[in-house]
LODREN-774979 format. One record per residue (C-alpha): x, y, z. Coordinates in steps of 0.2 Angstrom, whole numbers, plus 5000, padded with zeros to 4 digits. Example, Ala and Ser with C-alpha at 12.3 -4.5 7.8 and 13.67 -1.06 7.14 Angstrom:
# LODREN-774979
+------+------+------+
:    u :    v :    w :
+------+------+------+
: 5062 : 4978 : 5039 :
: 5068 : 4995 : 5036 :
+------+------+------+
***
This chain:
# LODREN-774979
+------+------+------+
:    u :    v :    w :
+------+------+------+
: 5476 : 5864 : 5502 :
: 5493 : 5855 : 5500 :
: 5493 : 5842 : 5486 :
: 5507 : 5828 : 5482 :
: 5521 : 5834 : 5472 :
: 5518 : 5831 : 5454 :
: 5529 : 5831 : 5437 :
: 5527 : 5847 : 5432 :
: 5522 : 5858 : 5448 :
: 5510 : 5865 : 5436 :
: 5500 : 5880 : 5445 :
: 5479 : 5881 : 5445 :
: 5470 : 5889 : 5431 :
: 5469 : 5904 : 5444 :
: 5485 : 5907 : 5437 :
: 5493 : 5906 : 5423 :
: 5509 : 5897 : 5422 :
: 5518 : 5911 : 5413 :
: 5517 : 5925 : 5423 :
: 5521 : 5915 : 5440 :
: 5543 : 5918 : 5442 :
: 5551 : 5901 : 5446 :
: 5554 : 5892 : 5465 :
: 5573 : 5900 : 5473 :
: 5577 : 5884 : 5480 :
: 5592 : 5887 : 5492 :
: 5600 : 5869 : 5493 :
: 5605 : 5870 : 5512 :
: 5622 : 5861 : 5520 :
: 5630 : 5851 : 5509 :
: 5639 : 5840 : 5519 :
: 5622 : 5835 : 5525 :
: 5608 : 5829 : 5517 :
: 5601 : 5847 : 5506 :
: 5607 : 5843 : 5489 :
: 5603 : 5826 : 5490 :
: 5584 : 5828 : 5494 :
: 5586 : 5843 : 5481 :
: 5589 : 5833 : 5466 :
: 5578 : 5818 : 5471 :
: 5563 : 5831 : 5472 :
: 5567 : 5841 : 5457 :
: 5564 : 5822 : 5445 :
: 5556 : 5824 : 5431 :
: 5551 : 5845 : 5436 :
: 5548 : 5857 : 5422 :
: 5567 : 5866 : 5425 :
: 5557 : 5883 : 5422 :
: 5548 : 5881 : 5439 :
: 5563 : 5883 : 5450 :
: 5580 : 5891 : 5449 :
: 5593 : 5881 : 5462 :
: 5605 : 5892 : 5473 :
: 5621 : 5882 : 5478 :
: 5638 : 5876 : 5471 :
: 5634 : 5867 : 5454 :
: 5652 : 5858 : 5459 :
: 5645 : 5848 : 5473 :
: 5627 : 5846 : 5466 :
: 5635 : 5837 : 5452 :
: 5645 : 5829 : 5466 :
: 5629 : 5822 : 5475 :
: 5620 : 5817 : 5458 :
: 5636 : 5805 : 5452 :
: 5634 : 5795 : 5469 :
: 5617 : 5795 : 5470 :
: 5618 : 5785 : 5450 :
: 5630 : 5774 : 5456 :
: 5619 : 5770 : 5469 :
: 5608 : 5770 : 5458 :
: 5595 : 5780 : 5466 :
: 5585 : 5791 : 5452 :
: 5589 : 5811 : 5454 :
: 5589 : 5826 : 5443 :
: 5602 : 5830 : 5432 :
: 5612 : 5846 : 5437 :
: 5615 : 5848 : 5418 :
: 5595 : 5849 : 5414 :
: 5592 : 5861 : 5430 :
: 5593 : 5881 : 5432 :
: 5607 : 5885 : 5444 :
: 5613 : 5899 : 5451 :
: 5632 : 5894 : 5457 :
: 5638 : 5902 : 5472 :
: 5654 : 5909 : 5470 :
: 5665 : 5902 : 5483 :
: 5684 : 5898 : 5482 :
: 5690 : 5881 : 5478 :
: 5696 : 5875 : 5494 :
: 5680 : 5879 : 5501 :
: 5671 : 5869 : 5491 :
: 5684 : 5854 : 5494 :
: 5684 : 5857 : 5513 :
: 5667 : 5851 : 5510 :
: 5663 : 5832 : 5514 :
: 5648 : 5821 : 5518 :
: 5643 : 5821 : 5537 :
: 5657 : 5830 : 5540 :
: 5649 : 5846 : 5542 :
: 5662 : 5862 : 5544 :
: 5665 : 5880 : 5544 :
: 5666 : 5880 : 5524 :
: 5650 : 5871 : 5521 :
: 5641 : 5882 : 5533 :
: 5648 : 5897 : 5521 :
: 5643 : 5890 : 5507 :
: 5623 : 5887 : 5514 :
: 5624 : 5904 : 5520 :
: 5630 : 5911 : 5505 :
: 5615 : 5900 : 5494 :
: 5600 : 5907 : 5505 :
: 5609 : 5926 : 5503 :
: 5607 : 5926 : 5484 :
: 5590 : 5914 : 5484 :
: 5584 : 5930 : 5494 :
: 5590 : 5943 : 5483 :
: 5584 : 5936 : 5467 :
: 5567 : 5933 : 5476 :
: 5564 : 5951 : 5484 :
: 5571 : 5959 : 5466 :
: 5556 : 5950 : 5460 :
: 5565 : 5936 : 5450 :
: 5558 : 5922 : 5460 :
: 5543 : 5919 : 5468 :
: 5546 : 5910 : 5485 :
: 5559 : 5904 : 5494 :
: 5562 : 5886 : 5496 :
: 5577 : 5881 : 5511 :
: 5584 : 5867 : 5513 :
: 5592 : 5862 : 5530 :
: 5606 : 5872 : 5535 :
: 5618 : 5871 : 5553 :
: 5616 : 5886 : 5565 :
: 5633 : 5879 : 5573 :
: 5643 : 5879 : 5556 :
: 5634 : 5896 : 5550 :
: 5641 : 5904 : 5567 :
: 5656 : 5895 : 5562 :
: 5658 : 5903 : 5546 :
: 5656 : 5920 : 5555 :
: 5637 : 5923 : 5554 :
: 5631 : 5920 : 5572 :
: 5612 : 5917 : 5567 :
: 5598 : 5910 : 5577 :
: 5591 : 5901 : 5561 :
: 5587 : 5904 : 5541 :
: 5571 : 5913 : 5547 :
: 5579 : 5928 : 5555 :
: 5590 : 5931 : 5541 :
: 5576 : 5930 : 5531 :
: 5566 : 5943 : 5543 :
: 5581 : 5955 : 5541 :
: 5583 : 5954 : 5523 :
: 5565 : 5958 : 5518 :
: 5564 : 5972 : 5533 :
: 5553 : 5963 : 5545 :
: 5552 : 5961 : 5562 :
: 5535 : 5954 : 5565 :
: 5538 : 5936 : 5556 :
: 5531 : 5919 : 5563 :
: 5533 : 5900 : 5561 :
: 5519 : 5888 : 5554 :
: 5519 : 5873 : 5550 :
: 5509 : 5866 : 5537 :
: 5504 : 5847 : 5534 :
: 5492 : 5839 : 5526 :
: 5486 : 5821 : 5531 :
: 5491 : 5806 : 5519 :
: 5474 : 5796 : 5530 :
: 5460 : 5810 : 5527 :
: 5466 : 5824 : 5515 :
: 5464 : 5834 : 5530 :
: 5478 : 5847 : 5533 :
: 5484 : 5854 : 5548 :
: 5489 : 5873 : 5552 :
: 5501 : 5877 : 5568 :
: 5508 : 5893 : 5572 :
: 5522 : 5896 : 5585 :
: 5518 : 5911 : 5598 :
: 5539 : 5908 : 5602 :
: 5550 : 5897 : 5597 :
: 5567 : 5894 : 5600 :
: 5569 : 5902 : 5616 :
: 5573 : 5892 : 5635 :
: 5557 : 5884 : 5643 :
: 5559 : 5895 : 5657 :
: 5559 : 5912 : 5646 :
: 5541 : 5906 : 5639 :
: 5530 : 5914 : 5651 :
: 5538 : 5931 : 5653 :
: 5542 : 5933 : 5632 :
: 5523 : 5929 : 5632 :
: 5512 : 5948 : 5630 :
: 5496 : 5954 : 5625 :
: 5506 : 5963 : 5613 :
: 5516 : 5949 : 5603 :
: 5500 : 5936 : 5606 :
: 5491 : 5950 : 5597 :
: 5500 : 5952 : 5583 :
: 5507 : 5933 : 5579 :
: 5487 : 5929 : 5577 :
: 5483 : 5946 : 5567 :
: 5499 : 5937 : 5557 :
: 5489 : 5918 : 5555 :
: 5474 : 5928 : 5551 :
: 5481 : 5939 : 5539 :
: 5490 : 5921 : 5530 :
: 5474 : 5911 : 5531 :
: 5461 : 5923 : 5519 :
: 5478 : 5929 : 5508 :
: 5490 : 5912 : 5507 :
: 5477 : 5898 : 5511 :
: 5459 : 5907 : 5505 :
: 5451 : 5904 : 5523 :
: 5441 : 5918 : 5525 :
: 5432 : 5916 : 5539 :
: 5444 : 5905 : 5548 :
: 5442 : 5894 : 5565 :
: 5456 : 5895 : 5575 :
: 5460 : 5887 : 5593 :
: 5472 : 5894 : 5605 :
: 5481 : 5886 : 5619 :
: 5482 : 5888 : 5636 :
: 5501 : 5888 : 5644 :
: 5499 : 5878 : 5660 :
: 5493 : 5861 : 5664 :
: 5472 : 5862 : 5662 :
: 5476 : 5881 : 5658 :
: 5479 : 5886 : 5676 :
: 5464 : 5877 : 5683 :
: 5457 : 5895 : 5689 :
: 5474 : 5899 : 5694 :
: 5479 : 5886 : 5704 :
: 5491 : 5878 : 5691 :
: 5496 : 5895 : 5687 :
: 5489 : 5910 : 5685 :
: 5492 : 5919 : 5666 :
: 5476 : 5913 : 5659 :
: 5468 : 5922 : 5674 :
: 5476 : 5935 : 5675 :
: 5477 : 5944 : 5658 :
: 5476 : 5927 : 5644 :
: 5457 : 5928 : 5645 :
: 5455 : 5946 : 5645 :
: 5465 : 5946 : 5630 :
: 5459 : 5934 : 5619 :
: 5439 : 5944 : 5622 :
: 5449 : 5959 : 5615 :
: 5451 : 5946 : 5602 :
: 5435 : 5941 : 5599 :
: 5430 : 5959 : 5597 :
: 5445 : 5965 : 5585 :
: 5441 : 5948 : 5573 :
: 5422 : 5948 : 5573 :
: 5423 : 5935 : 5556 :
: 5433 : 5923 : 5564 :
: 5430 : 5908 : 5579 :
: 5443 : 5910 : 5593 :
: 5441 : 5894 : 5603 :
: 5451 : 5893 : 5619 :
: 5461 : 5894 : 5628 :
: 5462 : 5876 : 5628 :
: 5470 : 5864 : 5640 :
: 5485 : 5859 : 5630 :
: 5485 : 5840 : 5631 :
: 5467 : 5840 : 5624 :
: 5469 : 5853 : 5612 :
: 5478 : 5839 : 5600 :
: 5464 : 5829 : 5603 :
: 5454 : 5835 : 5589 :
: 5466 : 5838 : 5575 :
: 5473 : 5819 : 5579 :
: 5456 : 5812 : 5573 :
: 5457 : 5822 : 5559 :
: 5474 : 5817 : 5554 :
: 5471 : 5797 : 5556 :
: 5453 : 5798 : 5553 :
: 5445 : 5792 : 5568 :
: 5427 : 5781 : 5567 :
: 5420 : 5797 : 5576 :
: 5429 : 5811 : 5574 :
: 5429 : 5829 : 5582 :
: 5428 : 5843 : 5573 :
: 5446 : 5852 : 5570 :
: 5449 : 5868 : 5569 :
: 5457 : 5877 : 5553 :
: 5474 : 5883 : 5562 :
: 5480 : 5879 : 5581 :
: 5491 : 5895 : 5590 :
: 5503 : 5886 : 5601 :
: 5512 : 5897 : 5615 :
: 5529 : 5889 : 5614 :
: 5539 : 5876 : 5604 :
: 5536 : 5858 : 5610 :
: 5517 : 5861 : 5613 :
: 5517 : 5864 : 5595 :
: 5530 : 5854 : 5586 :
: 5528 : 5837 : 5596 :
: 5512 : 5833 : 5590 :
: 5515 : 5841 : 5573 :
: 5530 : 5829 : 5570 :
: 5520 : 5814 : 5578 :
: 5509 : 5816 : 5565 :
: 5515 : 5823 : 5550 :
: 5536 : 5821 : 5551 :
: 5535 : 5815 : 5534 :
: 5523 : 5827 : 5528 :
: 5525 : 5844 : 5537 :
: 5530 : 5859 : 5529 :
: 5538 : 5874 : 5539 :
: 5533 : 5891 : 5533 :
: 5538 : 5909 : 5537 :
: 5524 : 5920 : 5539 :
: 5524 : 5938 : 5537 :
: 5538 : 5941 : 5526 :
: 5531 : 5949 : 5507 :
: 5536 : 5934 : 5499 :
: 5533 : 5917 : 5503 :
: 5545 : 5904 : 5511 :
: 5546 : 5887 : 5516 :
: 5557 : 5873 : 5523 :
: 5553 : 5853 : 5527 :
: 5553 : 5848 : 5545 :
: 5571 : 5842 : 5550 :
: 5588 : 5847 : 5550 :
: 5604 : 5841 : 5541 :
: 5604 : 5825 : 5544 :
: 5623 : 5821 : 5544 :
: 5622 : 5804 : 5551 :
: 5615 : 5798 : 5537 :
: 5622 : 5810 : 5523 :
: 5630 : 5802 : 5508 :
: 5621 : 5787 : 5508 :
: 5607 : 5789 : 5498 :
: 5594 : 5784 : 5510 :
: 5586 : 5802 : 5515 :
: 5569 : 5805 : 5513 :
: 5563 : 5820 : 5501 :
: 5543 : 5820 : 5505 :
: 5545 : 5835 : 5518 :
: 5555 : 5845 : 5504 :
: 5543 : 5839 : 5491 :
: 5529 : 5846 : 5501 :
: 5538 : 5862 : 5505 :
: 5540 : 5865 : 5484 :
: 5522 : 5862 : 5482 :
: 5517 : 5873 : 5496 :
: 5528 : 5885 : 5490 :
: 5518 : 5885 : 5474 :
: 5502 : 5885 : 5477 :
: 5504 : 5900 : 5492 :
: 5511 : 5907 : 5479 :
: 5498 : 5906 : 5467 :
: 5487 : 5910 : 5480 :
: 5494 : 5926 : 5486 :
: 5497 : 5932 : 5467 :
: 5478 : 5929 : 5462 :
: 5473 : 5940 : 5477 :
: 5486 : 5954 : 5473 :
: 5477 : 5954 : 5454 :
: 5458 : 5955 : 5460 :
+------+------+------+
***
């Protein structure tokens, strides 16, 4: 379960502090908003628990404006940084909402050596800030996102999206993984298979018992279509293999609930009342399979913007991000919010510990 960042990111009993390696903490674009929300979630932090990957220049850069604000921040001085070896004019190319080629080298370059020192086994997760597709293509790495670099890195090619967020109202947290994600609306239904449905859930399953200690998990799956075909006459996948498919399911996980497939405006019914705590109500699951990205991601930001976590499932370490981009309207003024990167760091951290007391048993 996710808790509120404290002081210390102190891990549970479980496991001891000592033999858990620090947070690699990429610190995204930084002519957006990633250092800023860096150094305002890194206050008062043991400087043991994370190692920073970015250019200590323009950290220092974002922590003298942010005093003169004066808006409280970590010190760059009292922080472990990894400094990302760039030339000077890149680093001065690089300005405040004014996001270019250079600072989309300098992200790149930050998540290249936060991956490197984690799979070496000098960190324990990953931690991203936001970074620009456009300016990482830019910068002559044509990318679809952080994600697929970290897929190829590791040597993956069966990764997924969740998104994790735990509810400020009830303590309850919410679980939802992407079956796709960012591909065209009208590419959803043929990318759909037996095949990659069977193997993003074996993924959630897997995560559950080893990252969240769900063992016999609850887990409902959305239909695609409006009232999931309405036996085939608002579309016929759910009739025509979707069912069959998830009674495979139900035989290949015997210890876990597959509810579904469920009409996707009233899947979100359920988790909702969770999330606000409702006079009377349902009872959620423990993780929702979405089939594509807005089923899953406009509920999950109507309810937990703020809160939500974005993590990458499948990879042999754990990684994760808060729930929204760069933000360059807003970058250099001090006003951006660091509870989804607060929450990504203690996720982080407690997946972490998770994972490791399991490896140890």
């Amino acid at each position: 379960m996710m808790h509120a960042l404290d002081s210390s990111l102190t891990p549970t009993p479980k496991q001891p502090r000592s033999t858990l390696p620090p947070l690699a903490i990429a610190f995204g674009d930084p002519a957006g908003i990633g250092p800023e929300i860096v150094l305002k979630s890194l206050v008062d932090v043991d400087r043991d628990r994370t190692l920073v990957f970015g250019s200590r220049q323009l950290l220092l850069r974002t922590y003298e404006h942010l005093r003169s604000l004066p808006i409280q921040a970590a010190d760059p001085a009292h922080l472990n940084i990894v400094d990302v070896a760039v030339e000077p004019a890149v680093i001065n190319a690089v300005e405040w909402g004014q996001g270019n080629a250079a600072s989309g080298e300098i992200s790149f370059q930050a998540l290249s050596q936060a991956i490197a020192h984690t799979l070496s086994g000098q960190c324990s997760a990953v931690v991203t800030a936001p970074i620009s597709k456009a300016l990482w293509a830019a910068a002559g790495h044509p990318y679809p996102g952080q994600t697929e670099v970290l897929a190829e890195r590791a040597g993956v090619d069966r990764y997924g999206m969740m998104f994790v967020a735990r509810s400020p109202h009830t303590d309850w947290t919410l679980r939802v993984l992407l079956a796709t994600t960012h591909i065209p609306l009208r590419q959803v239904p043929d990318a759909l298979t037996p095949e990659l449905l069977t193997w993003k859930l074996d993924l959630l399953i897997t995560t559950l018992r080893q990252d969240m200690g769900i063992v016999n998990p609850r887990i409902a799956i959305a239909g695609l279509n409006p009232h999931s075909g309405e036996a085939g006459q608002l579309g016929r996948e759910e009739a025509d293999w979707m069912q069959a498919w998830l009674a495979q399911m139900r035989d290949r996980h015997p210890q876990t609930t597959l509810d579904g497939l469920i009409p996707p405006d009233t899947m979100w019914v359920a988790p909702a009342k969770a999330w606000f705590g409702s006079p009377s109500p349902h009872h959620a699951h423990d993780a929702y399979l979405a089939l594509y990205h807005d089923q899953g991601l406009i509920p999950v930001k109507l309810m937990g913007f703020d809160h939500a976590v974005n993590t990458t499932i499948g990879l042999p370490f754990i990684r994760t991000s808060p729930d929204h981009g760069t933000a360059f309207d807003i970058a250099g003024k001090g006003i951006a919010d660091a509870a989804s990167f607060k929450a990504a760091l203690q996720l982080a951290l407690e997946l972490s510990q998770q994972r490791q007391a399991i490896a140890t048993l």
